[in-house]
FIVOLUM-528616 format. One record per residue: residue in one letter; x negated, z negated, y negated of N, C-alpha, C, O in turn. Coordinates in steps of 0.1 Angstrom, whole numbers, plus 2048, in hexadecimal, padded with zeros to 3 digits. Example, Ala and Ser with C-alpha at 12.3 -4.5 7.8 and 13.67 -1.06 7.14 Angstrom:
<nodes>
a77C7B28397857B282D77C7B28217727AB821
s7807B98167777B980B77F7B180077A7B07F5
</nodes>
This chain:
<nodes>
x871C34EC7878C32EBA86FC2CEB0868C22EB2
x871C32EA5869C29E9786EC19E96878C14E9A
x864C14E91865C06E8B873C06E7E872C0AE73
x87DC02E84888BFFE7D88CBF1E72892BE7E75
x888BF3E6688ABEBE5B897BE0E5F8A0BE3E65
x895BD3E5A8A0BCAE608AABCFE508B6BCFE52
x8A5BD3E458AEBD3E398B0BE8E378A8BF1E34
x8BBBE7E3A8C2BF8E328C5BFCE288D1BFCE29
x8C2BFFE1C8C8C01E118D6C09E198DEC0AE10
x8DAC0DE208E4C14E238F3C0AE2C8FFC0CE2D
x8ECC03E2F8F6BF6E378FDBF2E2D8F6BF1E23
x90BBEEE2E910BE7E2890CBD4E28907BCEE32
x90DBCFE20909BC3E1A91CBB8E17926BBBE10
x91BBAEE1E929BA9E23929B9AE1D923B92E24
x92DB96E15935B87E1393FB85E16949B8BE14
x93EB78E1F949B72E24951B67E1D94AB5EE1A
x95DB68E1A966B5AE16972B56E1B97CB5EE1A
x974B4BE1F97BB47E2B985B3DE24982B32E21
x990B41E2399EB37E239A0B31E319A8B34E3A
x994B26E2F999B1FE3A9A8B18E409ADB1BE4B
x9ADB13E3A9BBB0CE3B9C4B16E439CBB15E4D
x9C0B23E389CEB2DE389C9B34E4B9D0B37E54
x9BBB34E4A9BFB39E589BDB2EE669C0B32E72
x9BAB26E639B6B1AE6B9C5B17E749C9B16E80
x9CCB17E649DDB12E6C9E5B19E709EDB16E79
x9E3B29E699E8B33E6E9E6B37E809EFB38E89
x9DCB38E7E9D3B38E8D9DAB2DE969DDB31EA2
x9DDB20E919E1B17E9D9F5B1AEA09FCB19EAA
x9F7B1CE96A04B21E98A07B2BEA3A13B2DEA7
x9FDB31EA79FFB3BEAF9F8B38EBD9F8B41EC6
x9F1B2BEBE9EDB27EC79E0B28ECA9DCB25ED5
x9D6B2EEBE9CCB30EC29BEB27EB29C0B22EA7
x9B4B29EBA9A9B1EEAF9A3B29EA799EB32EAC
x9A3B26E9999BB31E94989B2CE95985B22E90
x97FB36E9D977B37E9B96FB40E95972B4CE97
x967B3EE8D95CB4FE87957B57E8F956B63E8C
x954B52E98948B5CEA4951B68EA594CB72EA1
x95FB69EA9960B78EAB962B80E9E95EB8CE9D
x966B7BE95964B80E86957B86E82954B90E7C
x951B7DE86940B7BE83939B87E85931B8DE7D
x93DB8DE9593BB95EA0943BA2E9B93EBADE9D
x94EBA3E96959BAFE9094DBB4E83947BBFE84
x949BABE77947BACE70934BB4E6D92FBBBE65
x930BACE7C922BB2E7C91ABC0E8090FBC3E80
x92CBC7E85927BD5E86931BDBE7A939BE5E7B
x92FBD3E70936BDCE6192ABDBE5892ABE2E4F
x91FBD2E5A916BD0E4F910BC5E4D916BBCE54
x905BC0E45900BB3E4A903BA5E3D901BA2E31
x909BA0E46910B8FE46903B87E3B8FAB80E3E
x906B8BE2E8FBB83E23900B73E198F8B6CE12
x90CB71E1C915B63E16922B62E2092CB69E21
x920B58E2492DB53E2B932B45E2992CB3DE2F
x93AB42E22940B38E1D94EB34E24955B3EE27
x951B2AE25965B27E28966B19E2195DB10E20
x973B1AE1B977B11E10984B09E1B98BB0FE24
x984AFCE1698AAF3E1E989AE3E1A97EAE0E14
x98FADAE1C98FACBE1A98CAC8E2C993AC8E36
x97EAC7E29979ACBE3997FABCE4497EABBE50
x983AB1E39988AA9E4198FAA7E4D98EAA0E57
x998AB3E489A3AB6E4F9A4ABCE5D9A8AB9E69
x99DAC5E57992ACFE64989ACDE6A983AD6E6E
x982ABCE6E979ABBE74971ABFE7F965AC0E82
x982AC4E8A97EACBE91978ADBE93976AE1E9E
x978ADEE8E974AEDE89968AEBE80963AF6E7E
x961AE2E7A953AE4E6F949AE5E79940AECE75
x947AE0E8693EAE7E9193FAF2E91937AF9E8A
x947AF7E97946B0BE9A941B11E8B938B19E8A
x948B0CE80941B13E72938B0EE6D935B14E62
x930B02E7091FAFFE6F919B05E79911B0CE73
x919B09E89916B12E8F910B21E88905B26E86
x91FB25E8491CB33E80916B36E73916B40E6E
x912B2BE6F90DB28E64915B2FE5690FB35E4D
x91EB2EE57929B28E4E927B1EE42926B12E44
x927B25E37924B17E2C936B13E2993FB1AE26
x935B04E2C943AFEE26946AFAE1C944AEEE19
x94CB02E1394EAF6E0695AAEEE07964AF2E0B
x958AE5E04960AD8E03968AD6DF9963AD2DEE
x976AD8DFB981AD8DF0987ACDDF1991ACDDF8
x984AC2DED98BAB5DF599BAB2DEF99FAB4DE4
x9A3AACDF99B4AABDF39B0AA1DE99A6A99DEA
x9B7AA1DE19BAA93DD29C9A95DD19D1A9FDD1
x9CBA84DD09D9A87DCA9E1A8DDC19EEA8EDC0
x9D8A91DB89DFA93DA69DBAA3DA89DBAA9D9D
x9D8AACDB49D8AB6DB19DBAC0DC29DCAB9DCC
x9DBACCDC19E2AD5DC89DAAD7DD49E4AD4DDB
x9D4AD8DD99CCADBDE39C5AECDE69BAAF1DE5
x9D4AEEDE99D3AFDDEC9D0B07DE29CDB13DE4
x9D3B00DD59D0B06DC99BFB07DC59B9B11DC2
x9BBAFDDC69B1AFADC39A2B02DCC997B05DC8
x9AAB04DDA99EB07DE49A4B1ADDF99BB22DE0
x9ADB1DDDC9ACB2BDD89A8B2EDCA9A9B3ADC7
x9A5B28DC599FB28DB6991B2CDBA98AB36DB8
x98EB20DC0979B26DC3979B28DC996DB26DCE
x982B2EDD2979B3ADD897AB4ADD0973B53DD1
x985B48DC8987B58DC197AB55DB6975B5FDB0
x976B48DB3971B49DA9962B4FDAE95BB59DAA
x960B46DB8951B4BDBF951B56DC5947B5ADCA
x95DB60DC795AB6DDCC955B75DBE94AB7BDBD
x962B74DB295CB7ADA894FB76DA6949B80DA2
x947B6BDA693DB6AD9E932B75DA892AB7EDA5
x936B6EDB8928B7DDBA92CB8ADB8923B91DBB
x934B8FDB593AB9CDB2930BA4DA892ABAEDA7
x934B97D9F92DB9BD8C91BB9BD8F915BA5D8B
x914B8FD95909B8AD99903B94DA48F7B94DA5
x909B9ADAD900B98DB6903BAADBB90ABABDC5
x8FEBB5DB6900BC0DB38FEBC8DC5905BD2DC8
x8F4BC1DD18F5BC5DDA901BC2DE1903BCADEA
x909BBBDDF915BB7DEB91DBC3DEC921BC8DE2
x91FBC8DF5927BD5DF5935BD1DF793EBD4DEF
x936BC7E06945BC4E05948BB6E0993FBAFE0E
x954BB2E06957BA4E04962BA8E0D969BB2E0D
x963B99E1796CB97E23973B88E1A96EB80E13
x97FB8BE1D988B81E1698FB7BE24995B84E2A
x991B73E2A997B6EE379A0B60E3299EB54E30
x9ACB6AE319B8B61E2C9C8B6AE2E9C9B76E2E
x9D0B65E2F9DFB6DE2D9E7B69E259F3B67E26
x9DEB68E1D9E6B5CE0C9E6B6AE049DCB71E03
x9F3B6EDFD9F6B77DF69EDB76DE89E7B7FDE1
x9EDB6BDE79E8B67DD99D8B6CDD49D3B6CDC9
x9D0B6FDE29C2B76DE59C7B87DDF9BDB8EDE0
x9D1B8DDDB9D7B97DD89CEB9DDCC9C6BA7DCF
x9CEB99DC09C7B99DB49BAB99DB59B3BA1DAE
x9B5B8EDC29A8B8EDBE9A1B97DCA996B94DCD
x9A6BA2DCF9A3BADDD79A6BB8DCD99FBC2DCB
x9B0BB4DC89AFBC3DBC9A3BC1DAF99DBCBDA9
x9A1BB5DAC996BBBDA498CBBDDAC986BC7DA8
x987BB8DB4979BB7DC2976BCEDBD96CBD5DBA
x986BD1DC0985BDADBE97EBE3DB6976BEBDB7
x987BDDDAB984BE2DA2971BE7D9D96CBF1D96
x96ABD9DA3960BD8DA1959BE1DAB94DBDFDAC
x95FBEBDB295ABF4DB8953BE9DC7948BE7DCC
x95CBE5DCA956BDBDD9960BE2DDF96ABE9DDA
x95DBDEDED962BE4DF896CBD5DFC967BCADFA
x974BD6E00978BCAE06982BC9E15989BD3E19
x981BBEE1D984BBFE2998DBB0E29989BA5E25
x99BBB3E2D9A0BA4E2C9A6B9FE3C9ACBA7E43
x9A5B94E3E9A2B92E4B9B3B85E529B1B79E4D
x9B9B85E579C6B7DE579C7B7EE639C1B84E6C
x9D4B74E639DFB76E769E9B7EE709EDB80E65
x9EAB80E7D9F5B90E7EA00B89E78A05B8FE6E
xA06B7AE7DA13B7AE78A16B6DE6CA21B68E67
xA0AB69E69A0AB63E59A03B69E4E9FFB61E45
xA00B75E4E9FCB7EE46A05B82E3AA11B81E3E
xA04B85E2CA0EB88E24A0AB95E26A00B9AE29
xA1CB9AE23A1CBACE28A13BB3E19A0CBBDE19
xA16BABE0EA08BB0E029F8BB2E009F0BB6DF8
x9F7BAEE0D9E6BA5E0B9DDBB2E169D1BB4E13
x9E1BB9E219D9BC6E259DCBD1E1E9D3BDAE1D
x9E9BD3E199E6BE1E0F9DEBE2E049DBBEDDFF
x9D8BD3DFE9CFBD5DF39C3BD4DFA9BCBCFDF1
x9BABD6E049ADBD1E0D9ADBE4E0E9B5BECE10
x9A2BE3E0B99DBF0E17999BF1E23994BFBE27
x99DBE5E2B99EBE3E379A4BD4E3D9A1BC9E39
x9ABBD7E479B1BC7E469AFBC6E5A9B0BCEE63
x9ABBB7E589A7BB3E6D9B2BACE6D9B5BA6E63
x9B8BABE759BFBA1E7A9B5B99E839ADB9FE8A
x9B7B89E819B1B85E899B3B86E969ACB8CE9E
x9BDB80E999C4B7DEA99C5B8DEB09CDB90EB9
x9BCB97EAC9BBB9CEB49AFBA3EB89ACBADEBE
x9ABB9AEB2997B9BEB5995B96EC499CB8EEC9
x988B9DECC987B96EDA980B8AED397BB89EC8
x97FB81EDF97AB74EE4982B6BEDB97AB61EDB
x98CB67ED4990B5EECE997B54ED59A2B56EDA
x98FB47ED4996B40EDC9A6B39EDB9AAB39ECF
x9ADB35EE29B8B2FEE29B9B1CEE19B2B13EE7
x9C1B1BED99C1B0AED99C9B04EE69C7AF9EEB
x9D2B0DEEC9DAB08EF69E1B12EFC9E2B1CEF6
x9E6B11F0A9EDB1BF0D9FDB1AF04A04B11EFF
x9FDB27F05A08B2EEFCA12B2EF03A0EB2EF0E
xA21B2EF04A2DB2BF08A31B36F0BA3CB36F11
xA2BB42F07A2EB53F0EA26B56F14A22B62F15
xA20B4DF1AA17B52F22A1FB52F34A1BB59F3D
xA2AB49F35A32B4AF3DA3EB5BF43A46B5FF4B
xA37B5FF39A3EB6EF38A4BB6EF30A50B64F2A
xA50B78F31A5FB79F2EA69B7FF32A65B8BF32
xA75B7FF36A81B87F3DA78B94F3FA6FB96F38
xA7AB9DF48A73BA5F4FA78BB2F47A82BB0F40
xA75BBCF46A79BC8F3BA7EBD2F45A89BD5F45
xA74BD8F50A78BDBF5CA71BD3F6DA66BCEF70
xA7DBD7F72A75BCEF7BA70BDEF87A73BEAF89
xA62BD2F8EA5BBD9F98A5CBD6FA7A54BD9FAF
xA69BD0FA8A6ABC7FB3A72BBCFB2A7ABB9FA8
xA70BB3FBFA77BABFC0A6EB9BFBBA66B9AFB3
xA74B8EFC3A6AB85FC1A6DB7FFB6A73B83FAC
xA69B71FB8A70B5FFB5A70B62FA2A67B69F9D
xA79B5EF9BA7BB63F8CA72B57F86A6FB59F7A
xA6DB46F90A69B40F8CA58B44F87A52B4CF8F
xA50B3EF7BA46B43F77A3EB3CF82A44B34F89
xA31B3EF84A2BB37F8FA22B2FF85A1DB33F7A
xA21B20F8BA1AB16F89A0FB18F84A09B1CF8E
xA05B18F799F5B1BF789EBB10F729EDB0AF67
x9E3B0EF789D8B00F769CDB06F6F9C2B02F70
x9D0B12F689C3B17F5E9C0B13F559CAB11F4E
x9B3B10F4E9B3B0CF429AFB16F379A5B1DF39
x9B5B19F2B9B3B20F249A6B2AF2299BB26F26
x9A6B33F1D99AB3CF2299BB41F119A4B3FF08
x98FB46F10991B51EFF997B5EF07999B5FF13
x99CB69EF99A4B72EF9999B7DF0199DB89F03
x991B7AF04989B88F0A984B80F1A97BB84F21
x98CB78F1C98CB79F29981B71F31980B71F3D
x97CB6BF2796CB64F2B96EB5DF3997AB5CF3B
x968B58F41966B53F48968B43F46962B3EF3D
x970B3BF4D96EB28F4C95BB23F4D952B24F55
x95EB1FF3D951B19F3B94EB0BF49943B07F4E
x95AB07F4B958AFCF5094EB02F60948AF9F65
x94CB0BF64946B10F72939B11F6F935B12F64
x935B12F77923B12F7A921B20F7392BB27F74
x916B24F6B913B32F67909B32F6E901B29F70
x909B40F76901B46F7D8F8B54F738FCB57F68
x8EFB5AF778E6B60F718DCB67F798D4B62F81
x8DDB72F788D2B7DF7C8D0B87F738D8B89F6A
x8C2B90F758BDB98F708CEBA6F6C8D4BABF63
x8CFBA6F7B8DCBB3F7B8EBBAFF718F1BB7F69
x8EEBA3F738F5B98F6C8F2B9DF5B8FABA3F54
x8E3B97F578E0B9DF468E1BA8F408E4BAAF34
x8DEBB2F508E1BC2F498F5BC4F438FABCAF39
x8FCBBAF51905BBEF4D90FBBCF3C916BC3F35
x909BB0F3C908BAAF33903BB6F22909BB8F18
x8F9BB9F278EFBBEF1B8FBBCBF1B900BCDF0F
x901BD5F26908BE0F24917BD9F1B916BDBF0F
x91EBD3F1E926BD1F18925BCCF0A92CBD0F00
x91BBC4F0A913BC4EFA915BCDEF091DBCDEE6
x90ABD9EF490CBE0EF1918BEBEED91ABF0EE2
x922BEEEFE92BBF5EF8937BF3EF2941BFAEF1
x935BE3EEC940BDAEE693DBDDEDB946BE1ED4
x92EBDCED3927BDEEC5928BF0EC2927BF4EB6
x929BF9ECC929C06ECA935C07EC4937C0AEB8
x940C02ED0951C08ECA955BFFEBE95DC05EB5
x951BF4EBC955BEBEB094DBFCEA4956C02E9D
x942C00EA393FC05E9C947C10E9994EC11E8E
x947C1AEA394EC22EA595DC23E9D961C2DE97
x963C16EA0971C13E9E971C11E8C97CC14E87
x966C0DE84966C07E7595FC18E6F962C1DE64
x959C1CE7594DC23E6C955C36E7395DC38E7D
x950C40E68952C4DE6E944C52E6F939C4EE69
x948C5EE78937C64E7992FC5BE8A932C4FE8E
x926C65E9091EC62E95915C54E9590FC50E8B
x916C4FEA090AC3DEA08FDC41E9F8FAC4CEA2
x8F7C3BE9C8E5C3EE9D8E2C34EA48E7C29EA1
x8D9C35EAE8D2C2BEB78C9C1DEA98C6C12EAC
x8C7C21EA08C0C1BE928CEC0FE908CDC03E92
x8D7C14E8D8E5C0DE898E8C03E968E8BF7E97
x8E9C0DE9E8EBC01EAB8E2BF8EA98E8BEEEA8
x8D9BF6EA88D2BECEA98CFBE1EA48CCBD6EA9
x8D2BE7E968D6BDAE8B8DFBD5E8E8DDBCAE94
x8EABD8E8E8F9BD1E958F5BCBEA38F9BC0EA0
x8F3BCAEA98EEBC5EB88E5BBCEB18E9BB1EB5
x8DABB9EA68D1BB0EA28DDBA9E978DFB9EE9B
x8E5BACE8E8F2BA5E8B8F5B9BE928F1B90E91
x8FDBA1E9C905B95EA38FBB8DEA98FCB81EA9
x8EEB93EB08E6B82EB48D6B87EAF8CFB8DEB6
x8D4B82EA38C6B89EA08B7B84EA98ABB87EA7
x8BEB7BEB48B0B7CEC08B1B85ECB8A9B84ED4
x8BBB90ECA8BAB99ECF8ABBA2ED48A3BA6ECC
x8ABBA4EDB89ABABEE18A1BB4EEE8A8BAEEF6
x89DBC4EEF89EBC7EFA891BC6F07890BCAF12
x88ABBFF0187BBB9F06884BAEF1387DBAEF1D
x890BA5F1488FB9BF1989BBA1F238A2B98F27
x89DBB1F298A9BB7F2C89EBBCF348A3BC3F3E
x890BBCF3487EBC7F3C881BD3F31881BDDF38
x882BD6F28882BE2F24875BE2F1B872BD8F14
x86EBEFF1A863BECF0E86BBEEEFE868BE8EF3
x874BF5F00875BF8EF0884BFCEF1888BFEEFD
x88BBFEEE889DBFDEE189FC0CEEA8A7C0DEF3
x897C16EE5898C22EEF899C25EFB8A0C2EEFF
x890C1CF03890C21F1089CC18F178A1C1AF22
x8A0C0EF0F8AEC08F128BAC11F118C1C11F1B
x8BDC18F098C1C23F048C4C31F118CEC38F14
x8B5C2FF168B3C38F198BFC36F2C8C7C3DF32
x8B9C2AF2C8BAC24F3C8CDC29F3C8D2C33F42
x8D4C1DF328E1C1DF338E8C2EF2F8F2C33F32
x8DEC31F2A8E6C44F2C8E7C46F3D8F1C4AF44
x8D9C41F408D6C49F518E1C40F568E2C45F61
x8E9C38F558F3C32F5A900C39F58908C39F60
x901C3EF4E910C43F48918C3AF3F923C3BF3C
x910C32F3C913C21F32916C2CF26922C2DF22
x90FC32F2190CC37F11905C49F138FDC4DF1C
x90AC4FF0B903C5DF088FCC5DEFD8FEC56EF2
x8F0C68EFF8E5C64EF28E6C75EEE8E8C7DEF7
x8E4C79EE18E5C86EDD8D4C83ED08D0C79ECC
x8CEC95ECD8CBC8CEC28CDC8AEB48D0C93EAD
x8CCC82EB28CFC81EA38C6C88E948BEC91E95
x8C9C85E8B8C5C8BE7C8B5C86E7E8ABC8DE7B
x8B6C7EE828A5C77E818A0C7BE908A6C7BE9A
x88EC7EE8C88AC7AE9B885C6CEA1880C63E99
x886C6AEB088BC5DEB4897C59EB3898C4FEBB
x8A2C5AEAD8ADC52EA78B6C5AEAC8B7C65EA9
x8BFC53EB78C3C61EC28D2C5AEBA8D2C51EB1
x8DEC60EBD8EFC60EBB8F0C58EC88EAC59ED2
x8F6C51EC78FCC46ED090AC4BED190FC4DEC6
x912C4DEDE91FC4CEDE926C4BEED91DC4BEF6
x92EC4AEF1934C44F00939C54F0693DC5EF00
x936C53F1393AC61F18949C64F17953C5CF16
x947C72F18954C78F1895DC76F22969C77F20
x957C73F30961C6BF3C95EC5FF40955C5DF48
x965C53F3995FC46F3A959C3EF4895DC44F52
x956C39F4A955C3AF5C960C2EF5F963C24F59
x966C34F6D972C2AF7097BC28F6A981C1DF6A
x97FC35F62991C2FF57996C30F5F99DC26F61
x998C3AF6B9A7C3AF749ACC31F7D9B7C30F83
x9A0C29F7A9A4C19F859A2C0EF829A2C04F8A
x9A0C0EF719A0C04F6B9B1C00F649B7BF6F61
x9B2C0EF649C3C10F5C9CEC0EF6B9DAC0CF6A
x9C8C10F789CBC0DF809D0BFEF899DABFAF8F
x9C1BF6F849C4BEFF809CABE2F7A9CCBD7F7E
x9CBBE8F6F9D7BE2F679DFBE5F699E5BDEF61
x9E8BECF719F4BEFF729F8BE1F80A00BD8F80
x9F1BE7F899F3BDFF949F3BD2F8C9FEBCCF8A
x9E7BCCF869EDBBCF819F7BB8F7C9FCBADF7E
x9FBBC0F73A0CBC6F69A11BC0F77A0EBB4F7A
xA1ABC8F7FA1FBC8F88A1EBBBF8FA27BB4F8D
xA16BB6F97A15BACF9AA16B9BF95A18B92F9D
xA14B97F85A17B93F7DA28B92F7BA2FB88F7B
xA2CB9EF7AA3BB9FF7AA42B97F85A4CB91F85
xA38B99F8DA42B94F9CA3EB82F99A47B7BF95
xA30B7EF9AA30B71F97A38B67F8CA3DB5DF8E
xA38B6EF7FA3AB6BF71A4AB6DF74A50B64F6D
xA54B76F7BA60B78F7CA63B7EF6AA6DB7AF63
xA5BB86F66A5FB8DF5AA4DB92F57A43B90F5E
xA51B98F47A47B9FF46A37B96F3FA36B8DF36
xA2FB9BF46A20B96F3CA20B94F33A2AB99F2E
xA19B8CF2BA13B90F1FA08B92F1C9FFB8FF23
xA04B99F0F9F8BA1F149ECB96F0E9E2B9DF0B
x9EBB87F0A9E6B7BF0A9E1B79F199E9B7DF21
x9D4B74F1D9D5B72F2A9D5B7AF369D0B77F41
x9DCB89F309D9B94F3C9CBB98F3F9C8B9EF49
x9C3B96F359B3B9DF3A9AFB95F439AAB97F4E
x9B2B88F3F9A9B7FF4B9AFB7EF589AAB77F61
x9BAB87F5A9C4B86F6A9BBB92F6C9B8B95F78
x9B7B9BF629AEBA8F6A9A3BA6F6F99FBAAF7A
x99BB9CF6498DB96F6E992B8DF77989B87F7C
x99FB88F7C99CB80F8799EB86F9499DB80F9F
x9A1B97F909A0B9FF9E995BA6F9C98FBA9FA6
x990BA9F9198BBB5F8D97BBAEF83979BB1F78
x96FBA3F8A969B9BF81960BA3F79958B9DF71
x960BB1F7A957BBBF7395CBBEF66956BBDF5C
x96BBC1F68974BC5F5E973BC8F4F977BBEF48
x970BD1F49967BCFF39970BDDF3596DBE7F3B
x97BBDDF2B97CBE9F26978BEDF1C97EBF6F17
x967BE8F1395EBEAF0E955BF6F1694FBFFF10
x954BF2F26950BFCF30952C0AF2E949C13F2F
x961C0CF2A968C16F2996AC1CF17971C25F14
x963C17F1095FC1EF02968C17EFA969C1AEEE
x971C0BF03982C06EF497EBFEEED974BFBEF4
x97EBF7EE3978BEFED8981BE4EDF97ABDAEE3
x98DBE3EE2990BD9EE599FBDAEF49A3BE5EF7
x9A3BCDEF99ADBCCF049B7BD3F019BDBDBF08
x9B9BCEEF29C9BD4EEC9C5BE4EEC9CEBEAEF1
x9BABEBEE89B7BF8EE99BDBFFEF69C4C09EF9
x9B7BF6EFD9B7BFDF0F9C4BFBF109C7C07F11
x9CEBF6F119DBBEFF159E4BFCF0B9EEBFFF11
x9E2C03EFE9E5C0CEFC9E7C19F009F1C20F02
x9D6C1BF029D3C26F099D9C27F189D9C32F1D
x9DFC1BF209E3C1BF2B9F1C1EF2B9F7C22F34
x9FBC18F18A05C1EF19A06C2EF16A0FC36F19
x9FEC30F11A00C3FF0D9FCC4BF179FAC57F14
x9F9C44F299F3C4DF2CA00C4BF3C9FFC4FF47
xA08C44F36A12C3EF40A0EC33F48A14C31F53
xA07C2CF469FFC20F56A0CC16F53A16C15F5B
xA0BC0EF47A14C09F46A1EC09F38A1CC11F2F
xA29C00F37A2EC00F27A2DBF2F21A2EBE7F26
xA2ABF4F18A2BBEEF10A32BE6EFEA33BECEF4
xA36BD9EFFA40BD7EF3A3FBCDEEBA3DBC2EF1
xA3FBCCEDFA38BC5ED7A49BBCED2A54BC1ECF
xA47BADED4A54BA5ED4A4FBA1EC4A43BA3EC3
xA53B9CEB8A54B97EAFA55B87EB0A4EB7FEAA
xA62B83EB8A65B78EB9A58B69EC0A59B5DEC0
xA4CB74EC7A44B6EECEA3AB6EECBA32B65ECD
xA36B7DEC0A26B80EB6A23B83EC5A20B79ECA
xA24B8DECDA1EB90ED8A22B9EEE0A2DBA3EDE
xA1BBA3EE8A1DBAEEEFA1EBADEFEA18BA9F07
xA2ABB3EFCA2FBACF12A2CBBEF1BA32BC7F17
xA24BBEF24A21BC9F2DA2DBC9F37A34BC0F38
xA2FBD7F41A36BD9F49A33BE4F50A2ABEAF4B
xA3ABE8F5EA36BEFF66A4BBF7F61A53BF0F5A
xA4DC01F66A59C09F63A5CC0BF75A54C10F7D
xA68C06F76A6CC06F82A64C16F89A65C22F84
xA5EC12F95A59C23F9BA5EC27FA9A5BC1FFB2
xA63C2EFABA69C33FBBA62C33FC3A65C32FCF
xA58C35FC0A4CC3FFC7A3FC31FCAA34C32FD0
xA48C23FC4A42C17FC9A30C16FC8A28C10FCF
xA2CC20FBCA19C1FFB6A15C18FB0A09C19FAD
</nodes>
């Protein structure tokens, strides 16, 4: 493959601005911590991350100015005063500093707004206006119902993978059973776990182990987490060129040198001979189409499963799952478990595709901001 330029005139170009407050508290209301990394990681296979700012009276938030000095996050400092509004003030400069690079700064293609404050309304429609692209970024259930119809694209956060949780959640005990699969105690069973992120990670607190076979696994899922994220934002064919940059996005010491490979190709090349990824070729020579096979390897027993943990869950929990927490009951039978494996951008994807194919059902409660799984009573006891 040719020597690949780190800058595209063709990539999109991304400023970030962060209503801190608005999603910090949103986020804990629902039991979970707002961090950037998975945002960070959403946003690095849409285009490359050139201003990131969050606005905040960082006093307040002390605990959170680590993770956004990490991600190198600039904070501005809106500090509380008596004689004036707070929330007013921290939405003023930031609308003011989006407009200014808007007018200033002719490469920015699109501006990410991460807030569910209605009042960001205006300043997405002129963004507009100004011929920018915009992406607005909130929680599902403090979001104003005004603020994604003006975005040309809107993330919910809370349902991004890896986002961690501030505490266990109070539905996580399940709920009254929808159907039942059996019999067995209605009491929830006892659990001494400690909170995990939404993608299932493993307890940091245990020893990490590490091998060569271990990195590859690692390096596959990498990858087919940065394919489908792409896949899922962009239309049209991947280019092994594109993958790349997004893979150098989210961690720009990326090297397939430290995986034994000589070069981004023959990496490429390896995880085809596996059935990880299919290579076609592309418009360019060297620059092959990247995309996931037409028969994923292991859907029928991954969706399988899930069903069985559905079911079993039911019987422990004495009502139905929720779908918070269910990936990591899959790796604790299943420690391979990746439905990134399987080409889905994300859990909630796969858990779809498992209702629509019958494995299980699925129901989305209001009262909880949550989705409870089930098994449908079966005769035939599968």
């Amino acid at each position: 493959m040719p020597p690949m330029s780190t800058h595209d005139p063709a990539e999109e170009r991304l400023a970030l601005f962060v209503d801190h407050e608005n999603v910090a508290i949103g986020a804990r209301d629902i039991g979970y911590r707002f961090d950037p990394k998975p945002l960070l990681d959403a946003l690095a296979e849409r285009g490359r991350l050139i201003t990131r700012r969050a606005y905040a009276d960082w006093n307040l938030f002390r605990e959170d100015r680590r993770g956004m000095v990490d991600a190198n996050v600039e904070l501005i400092e809106i500090p509380q005063r008596s004689d004036s509004v707070r929330k007013n003030a921290a939405d003023i400069q930031m609308a003011v500093d989006a407009m200014e690079l808007a007018l200033t700064r002719d490469f920015v293609s699109t501006f990410v707004i991460v807030s569910g404050d209605s009042d960001f309304t205006p300043l997405v429609g002129k963004l507009r206006e100004l011929n920018k692209r915009v992406i607005g970024v909130g929680l599902k259930g403090s979001t104003s119902a005004m603020l994604p119809p003006a975005c040309d694209e809107f993330i919910f956060y809370d349902r991004l993978e890896g986002i961690p949780l501030r505490e266990p959640r109070g539905s996580n005990q399940g709920r009254p059973k929808k159907k039942s699969s059996g019999g067995g105690s209605s009491k929830p069973k006892a659990s001494g776990d400690k909170p995990v992120a939404k993608d299932g990670s493993k307890d940091p607190s245990k020893p990490k182990k590490s091998s060569q076979k271990q990195d590859l696994r690692e390096l596959e899922r990498l990858l087919t987490r940065t394919l489908s994220g792409i896949q899922s934002s962009t239309a049209g064919a991947v280019q092994a060129s594109n993958l790349k940059r997004a893979l150098l996005r989210k961690d720009p010491t990326f090297s397939e040198g430290d995986y034994g490979f000589r070069g981004f190709r023959e990496m490429l090349r390896h995880l085809a001979d596996n059935s990880v990824i299919t290579l076609n070729d592309g418009p360019a020579p060297g620059d092959p189409e990247v995309d996931f096979p037409s028969a994923p390897r292991d859907e029928d027993s991954a969706f399988q499963l899930l069903r069985t943990t559905v079911k079993e869950l039911m019987v422990e929990l004495g009502g139905d799952p929720p779908l918070s927490g269910l990936k990591d009951q899959l790796r604790k039978r299943e420690p391979e478990f990746s439905e990134k494996d399987l080409g889905y951008s994300g859990f909630l994807q796969f858990c779809k595709a498992a209702v629509t194919k019958d494995i299980v059902e699925m129901d989305w409660e209001d009262e909880d901001q949550e989705y409870y799984l089930y098994v449908e009573d079966d005769p035939k006891g599968s």
